[in-house]
C-alpha positions as CSV (number, residue, x, y, z in Angstrom):
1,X,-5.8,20.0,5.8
2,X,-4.8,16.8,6.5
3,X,-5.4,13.7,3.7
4,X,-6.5,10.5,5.9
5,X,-5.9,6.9,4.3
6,X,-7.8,4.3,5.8
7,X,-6.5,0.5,5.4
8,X,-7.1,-2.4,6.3
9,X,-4.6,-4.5,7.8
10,X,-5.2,-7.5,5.3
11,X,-3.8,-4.8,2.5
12,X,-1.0,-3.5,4.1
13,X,0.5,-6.7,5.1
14,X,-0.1,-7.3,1.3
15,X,1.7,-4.7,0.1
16,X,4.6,-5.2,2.6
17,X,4.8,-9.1,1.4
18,X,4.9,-7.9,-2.4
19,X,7.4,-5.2,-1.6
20,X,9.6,-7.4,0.0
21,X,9.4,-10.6,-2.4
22,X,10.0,-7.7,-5.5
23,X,13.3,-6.8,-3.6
24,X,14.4,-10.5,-3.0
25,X,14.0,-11.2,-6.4
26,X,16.3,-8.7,-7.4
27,X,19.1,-10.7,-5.5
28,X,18.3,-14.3,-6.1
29,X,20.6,-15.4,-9.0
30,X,18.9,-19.4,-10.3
31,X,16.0,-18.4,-12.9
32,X,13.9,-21.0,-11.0
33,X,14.0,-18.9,-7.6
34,X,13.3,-15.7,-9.6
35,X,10.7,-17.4,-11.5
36,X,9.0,-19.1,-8.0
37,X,9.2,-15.6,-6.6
38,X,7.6,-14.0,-9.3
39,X,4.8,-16.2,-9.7
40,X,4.4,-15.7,-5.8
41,X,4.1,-11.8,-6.5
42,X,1.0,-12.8,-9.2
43,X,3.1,-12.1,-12.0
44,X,2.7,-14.4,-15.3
45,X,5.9,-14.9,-16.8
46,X,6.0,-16.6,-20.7
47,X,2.7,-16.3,-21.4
C-alpha cells in the first residue's frame, strides 16, 4: 500500500524557501542578517 501526498505547488515552494533561509541563517555571522533572515522565515524574535 502505497501513502499518496498531494501538494500544492504554492506549499512546496514554501517549504523549500524556509528550508533554505533556516540553513543560511545558520552561516550568516552580523545579528542583523540573522535577525532579517529570521523574521523572513515568520519567526518573532524579542518578543
Amino acid at each position: 500500500m502505497s501513502i499518496v501526498n498531494h501538494r500544492s505547488l504554492g506549499s512546496i515552494i514554501k517549504g523549500v524557501w524556509t528550508h533554505s533561509l533556516s540553513i543560511l541563517t545558520m552561516f550568516s555571522f552580523p545579528y542583523q542578517v540573522t535577525v532579517a533572515l529570521h523574521r523572513l522565515r515568520g519567526v518573532k524574535i524579542g518578543k
